[in-house]
OpenMM code with the backbone's topology and positions (N, CA, C; nanometers):
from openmm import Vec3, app, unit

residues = "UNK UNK UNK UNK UNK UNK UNK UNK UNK UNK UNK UNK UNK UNK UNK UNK UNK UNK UNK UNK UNK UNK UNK UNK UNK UNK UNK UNK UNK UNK UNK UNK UNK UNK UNK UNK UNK UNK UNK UNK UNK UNK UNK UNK UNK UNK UNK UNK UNK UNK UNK UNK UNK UNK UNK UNK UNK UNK UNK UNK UNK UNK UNK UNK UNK UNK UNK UNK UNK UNK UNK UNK UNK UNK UNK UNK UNK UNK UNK UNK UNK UNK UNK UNK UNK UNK UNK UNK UNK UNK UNK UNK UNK UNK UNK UNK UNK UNK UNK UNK UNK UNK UNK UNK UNK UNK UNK UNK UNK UNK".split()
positions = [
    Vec3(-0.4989, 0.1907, -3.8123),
    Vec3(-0.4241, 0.2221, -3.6917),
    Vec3(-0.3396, 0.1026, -3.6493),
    Vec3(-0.3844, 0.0238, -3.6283),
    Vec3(-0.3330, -0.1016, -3.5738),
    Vec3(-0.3718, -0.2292, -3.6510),
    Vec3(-0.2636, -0.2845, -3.6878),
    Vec3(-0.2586, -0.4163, -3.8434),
    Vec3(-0.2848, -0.5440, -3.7713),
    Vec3(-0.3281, -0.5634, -3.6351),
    Vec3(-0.3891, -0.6548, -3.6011),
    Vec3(-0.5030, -0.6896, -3.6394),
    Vec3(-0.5594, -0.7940, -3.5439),
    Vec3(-0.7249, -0.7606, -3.5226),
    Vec3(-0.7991, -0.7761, -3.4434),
    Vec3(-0.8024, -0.6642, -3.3764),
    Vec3(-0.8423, -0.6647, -3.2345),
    Vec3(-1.0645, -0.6109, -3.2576),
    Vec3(-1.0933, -0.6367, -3.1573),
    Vec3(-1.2185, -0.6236, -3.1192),
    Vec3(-1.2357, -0.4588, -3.1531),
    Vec3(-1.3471, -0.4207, -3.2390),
    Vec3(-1.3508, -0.2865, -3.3130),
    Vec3(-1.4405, -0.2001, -3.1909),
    Vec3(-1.4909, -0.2399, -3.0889),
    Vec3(-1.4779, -0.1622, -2.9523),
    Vec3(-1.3583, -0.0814, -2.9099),
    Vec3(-1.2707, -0.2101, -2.8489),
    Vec3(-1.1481, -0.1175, -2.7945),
    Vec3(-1.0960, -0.0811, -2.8550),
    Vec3(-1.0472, -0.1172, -2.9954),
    Vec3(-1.0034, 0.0072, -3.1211),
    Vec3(-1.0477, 0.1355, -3.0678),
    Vec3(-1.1824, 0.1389, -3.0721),
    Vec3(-1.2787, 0.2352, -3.0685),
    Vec3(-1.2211, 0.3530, -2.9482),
    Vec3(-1.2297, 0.2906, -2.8468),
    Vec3(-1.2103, 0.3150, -2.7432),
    Vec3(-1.0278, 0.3537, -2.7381),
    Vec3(-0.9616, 0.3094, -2.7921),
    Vec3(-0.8037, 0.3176, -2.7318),
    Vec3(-0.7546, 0.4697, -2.8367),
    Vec3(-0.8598, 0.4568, -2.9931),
    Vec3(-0.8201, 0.5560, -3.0502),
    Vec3(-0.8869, 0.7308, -3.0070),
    Vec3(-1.0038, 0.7259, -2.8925),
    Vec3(-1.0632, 0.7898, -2.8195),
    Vec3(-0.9790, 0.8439, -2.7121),
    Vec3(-0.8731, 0.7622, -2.6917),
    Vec3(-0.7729, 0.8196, -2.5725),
    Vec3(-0.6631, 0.8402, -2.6214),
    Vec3(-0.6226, 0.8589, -2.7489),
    Vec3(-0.4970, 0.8849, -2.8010),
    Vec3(-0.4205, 0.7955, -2.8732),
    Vec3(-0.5143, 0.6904, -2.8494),
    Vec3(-0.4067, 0.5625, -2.9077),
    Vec3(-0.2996, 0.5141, -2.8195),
    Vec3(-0.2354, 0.3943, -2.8523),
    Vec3(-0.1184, 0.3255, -2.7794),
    Vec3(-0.0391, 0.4082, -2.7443),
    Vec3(0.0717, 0.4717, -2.8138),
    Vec3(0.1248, 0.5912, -2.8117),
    Vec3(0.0846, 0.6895, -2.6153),
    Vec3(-0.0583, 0.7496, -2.6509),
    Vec3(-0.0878, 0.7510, -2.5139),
    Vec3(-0.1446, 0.6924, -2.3967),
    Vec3(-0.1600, 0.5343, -2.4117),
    Vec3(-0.1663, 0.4278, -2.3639),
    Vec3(-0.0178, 0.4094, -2.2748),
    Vec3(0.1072, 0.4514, -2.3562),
    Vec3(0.2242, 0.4192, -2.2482),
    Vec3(0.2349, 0.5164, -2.1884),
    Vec3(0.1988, 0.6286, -2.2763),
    Vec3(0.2330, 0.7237, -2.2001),
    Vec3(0.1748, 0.7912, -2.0366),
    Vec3(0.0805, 0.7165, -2.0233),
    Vec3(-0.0017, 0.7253, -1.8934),
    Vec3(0.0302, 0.6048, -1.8032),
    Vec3(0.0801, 0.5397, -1.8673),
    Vec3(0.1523, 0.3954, -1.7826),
    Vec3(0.3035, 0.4452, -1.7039),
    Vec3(0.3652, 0.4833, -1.7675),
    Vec3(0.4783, 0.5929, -1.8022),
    Vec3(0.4563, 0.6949, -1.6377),
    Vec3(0.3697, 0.7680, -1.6342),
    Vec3(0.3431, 0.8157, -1.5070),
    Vec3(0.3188, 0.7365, -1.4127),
    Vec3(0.2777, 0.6534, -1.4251),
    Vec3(0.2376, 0.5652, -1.2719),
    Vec3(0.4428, 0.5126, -1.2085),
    Vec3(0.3906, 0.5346, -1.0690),
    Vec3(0.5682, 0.5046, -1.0230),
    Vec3(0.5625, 0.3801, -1.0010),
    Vec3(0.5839, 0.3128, -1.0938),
    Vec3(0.5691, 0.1042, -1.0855),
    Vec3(0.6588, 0.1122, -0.9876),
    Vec3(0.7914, 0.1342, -0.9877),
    Vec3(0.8469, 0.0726, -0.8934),
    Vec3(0.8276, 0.1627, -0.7578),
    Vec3(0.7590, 0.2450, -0.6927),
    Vec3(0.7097, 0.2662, -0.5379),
    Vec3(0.6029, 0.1539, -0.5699),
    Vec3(0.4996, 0.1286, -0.6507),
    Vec3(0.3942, 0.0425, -0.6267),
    Vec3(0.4525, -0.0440, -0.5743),
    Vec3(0.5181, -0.1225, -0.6650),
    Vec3(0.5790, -0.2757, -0.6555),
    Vec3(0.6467, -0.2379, -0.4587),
    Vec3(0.7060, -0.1893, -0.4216),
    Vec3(0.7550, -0.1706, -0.3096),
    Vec3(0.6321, -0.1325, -0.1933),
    Vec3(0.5749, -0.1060, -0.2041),
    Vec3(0.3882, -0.1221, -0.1359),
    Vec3(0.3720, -0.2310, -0.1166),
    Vec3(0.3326, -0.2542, -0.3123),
    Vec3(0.2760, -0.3907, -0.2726),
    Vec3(0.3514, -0.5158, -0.2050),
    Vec3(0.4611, -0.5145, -0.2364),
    Vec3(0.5862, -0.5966, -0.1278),
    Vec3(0.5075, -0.5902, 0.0266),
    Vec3(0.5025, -0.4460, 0.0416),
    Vec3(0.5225, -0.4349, 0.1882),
    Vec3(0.3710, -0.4702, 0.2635),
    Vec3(0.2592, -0.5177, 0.1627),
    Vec3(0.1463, -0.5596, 0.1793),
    Vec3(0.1159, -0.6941, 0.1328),
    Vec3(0.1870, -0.7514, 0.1190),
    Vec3(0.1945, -0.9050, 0.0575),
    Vec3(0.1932, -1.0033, 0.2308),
    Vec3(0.1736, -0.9259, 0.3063),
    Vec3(0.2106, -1.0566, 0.4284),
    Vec3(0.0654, -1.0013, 0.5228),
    Vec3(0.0497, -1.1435, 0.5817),
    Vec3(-0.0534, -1.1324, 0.6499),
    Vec3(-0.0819, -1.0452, 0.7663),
    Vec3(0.0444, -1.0542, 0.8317),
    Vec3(0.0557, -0.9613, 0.9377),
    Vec3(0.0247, -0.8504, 0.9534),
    Vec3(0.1427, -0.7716, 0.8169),
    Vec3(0.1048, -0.6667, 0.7955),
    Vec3(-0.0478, -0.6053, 0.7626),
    Vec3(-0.1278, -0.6442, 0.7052),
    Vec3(-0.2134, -0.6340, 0.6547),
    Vec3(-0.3260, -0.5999, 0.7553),
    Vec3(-0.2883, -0.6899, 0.8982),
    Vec3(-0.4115, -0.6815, 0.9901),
    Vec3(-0.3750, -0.5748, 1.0661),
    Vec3(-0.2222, -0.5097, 1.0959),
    Vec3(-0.1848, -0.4166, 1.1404),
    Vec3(-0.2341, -0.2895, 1.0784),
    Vec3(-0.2368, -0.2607, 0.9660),
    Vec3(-0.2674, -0.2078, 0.8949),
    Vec3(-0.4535, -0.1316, 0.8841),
    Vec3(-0.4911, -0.3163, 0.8937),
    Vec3(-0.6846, -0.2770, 0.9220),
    Vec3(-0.6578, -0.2510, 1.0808),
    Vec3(-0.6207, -0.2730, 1.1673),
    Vec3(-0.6354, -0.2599, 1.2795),
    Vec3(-0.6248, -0.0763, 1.3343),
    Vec3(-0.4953, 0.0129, 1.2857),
    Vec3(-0.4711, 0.1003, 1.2311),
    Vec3(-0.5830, 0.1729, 1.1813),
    Vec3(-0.6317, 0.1052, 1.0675),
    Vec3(-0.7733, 0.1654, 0.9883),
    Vec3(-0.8761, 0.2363, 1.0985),
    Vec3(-0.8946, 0.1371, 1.1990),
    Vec3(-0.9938, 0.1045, 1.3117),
    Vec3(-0.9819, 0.2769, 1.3871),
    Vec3(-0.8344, 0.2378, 1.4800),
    Vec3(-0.7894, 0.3466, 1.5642),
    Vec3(-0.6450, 0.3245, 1.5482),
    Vec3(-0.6120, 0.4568, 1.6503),
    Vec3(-0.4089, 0.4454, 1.6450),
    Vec3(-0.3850, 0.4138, 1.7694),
    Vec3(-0.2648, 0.2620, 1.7373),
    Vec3(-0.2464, 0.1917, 1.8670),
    Vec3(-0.0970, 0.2144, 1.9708),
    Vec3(-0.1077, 0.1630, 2.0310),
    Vec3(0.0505, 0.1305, 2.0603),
    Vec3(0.0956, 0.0208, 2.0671),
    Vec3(0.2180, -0.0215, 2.0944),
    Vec3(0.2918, -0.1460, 2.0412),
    Vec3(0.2035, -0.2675, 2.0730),
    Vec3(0.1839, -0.2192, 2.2632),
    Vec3(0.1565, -0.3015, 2.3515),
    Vec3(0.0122, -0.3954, 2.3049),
    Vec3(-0.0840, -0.3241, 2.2805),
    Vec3(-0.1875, -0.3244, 2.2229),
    Vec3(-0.1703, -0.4032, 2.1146),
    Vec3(-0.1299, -0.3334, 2.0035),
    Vec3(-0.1081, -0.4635, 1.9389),
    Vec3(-0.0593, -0.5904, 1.9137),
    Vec3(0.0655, -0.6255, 1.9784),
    Vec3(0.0875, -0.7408, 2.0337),
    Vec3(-0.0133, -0.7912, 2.1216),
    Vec3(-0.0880, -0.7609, 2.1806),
    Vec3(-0.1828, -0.8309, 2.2520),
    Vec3(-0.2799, -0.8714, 2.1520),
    Vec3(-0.3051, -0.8134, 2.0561),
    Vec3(-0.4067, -0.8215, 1.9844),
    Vec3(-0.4234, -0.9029, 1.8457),
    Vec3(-0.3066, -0.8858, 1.7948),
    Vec3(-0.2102, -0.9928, 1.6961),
    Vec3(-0.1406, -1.1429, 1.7624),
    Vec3(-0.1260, -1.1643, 1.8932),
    Vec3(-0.0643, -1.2303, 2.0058),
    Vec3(0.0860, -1.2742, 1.8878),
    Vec3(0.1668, -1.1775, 1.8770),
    Vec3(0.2941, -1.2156, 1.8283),
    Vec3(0.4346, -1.1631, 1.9255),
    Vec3(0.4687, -1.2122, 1.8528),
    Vec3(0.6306, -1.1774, 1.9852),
    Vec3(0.6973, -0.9963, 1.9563),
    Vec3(0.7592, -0.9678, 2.0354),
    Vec3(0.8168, -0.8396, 2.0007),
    Vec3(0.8709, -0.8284, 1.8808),
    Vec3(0.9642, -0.9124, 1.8852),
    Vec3(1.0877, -0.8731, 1.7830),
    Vec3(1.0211, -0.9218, 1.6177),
    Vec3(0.9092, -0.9860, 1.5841),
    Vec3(0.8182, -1.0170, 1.5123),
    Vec3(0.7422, -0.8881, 1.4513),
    Vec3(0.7012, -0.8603, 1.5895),
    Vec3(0.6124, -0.7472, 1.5393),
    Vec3(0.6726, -0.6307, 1.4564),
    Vec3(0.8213, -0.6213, 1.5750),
    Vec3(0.8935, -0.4639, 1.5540),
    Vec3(0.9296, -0.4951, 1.4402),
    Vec3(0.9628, -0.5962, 1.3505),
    Vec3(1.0090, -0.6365, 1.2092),
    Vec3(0.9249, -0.5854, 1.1406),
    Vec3(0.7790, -0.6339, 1.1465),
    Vec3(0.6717, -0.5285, 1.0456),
    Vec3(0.6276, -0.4233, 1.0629),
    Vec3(0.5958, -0.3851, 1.1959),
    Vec3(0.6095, -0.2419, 1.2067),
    Vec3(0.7401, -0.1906, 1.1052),
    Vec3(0.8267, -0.1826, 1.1096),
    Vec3(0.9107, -0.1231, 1.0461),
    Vec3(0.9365, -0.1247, 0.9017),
    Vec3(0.8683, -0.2359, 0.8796),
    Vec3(0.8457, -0.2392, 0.7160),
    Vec3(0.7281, -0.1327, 0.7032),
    Vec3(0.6645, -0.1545, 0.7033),
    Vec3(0.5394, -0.0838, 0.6961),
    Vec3(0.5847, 0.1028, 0.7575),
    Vec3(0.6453, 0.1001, 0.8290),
    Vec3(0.6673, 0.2644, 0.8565),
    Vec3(0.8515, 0.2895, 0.7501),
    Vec3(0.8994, 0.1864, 0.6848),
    Vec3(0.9739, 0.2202, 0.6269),
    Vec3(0.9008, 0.2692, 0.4425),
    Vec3(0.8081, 0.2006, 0.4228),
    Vec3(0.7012, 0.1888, 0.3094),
    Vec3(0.6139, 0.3435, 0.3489),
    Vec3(0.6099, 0.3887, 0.4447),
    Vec3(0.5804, 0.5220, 0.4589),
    Vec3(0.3768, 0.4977, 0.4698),
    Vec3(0.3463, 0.4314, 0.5547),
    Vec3(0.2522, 0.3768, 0.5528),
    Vec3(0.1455, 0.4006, 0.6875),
    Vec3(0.2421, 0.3877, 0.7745),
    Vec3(0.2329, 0.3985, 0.8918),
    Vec3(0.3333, 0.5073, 0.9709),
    Vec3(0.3178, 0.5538, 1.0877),
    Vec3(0.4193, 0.6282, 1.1635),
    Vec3(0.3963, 0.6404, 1.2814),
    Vec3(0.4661, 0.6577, 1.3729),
    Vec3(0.4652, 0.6290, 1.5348),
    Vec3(0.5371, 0.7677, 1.5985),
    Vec3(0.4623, 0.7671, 1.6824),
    Vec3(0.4809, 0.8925, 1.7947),
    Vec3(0.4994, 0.8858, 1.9266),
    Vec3(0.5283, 0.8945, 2.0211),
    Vec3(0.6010, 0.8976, 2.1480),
    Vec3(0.5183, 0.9801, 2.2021),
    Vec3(0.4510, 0.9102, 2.3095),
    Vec3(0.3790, 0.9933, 2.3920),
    Vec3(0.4094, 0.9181, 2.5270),
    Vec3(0.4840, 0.9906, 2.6300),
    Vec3(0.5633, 0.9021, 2.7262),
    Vec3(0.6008, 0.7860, 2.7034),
    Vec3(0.5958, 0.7047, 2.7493),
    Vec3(0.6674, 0.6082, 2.7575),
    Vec3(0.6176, 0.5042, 2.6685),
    Vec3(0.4390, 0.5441, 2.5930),
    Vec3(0.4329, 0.4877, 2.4760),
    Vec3(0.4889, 0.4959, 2.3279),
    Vec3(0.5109, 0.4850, 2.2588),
    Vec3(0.4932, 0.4829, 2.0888),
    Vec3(0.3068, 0.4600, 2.0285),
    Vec3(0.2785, 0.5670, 1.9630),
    Vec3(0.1377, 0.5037, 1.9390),
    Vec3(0.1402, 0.5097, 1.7539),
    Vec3(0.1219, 0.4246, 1.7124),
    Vec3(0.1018, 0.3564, 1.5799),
    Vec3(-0.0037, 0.4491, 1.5032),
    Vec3(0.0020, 0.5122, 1.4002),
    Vec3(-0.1086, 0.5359, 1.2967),
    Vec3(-0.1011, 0.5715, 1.1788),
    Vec3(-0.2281, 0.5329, 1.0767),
    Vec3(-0.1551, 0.5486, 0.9324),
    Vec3(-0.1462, 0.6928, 0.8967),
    Vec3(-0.0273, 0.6592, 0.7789),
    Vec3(0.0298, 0.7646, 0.7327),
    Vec3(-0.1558, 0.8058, 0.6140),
    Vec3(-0.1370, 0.9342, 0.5438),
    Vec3(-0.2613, 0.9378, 0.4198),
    Vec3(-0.2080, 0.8428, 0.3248),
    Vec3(-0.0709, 0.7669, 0.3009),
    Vec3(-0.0553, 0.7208, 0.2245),
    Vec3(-0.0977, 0.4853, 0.2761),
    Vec3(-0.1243, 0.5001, 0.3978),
    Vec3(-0.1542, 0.4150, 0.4811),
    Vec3(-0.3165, 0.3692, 0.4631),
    Vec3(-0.3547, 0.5696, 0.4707),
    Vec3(-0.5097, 0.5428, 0.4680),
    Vec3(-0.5623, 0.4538, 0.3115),
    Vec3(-0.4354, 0.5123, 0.1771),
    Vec3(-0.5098, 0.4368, 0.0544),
    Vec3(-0.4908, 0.3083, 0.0876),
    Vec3(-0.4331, 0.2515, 0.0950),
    Vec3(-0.4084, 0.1175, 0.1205),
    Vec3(-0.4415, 0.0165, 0.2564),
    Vec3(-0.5049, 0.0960, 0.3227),
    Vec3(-0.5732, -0.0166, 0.4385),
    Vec3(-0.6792, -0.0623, 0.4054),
    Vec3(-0.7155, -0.2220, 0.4196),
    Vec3(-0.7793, -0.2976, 0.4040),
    Vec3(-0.9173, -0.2687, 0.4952),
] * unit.nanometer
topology = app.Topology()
chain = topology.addChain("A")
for resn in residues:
    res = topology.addResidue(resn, chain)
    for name in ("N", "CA", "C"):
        topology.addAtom(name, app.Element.getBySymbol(name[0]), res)
């Protein structure tokens, strides 16, 4: 199968799943580039606690700036990454906005 010489396990094993051949081909399905754009949008600290915080309950802005102690225009920057990443989403309930994850929020909260 393969003119290397690899460990006669995963031989074992890779010719059990089809071989290389269907090795890409299941790589091939995964959407690398939405991942890579996730994982972007989860690479910062901020985000991340917004995110577990989220996990917790669904907030509003106010709240979380109190709770993160960051500035508005800080926050509204990751909020918006994160609800542009489709992660999170916000709703208007008078005069609040209240924060919560998207199902695609729920895989990825910490």
């Amino acid at each position: 199968m393969i003119e290397m010489e690899i460990p006669e396990d995963i031989e074992e094993e890779l010719e059990s799943k089809g071989g290389i051949d269907q090795l890409l081909k299941n790589i091939e399905k995964l959407d690398v580039e939405e991942r890579c754009k996730v994982y972007k949008a989860l690479s910062n600290r901020l985000r991340l606690k917004i995110l577990a915080l989220l996990n917790e309950q669904d907030l509003c802005v106010c709240l979380l700036k109190e709770i993160l102690k960051t500035e508005d225009s800080k926050l509204s920057y990751h909020i918006s990454v994160l609800k542009d990443e489709g992660l999170i989403q916000g709703e208007r309930n008078t005069n609040f906005v209240i924060y919560r994850l998207t199902e695609k929020g729920k895989r990825f909260a910490p």
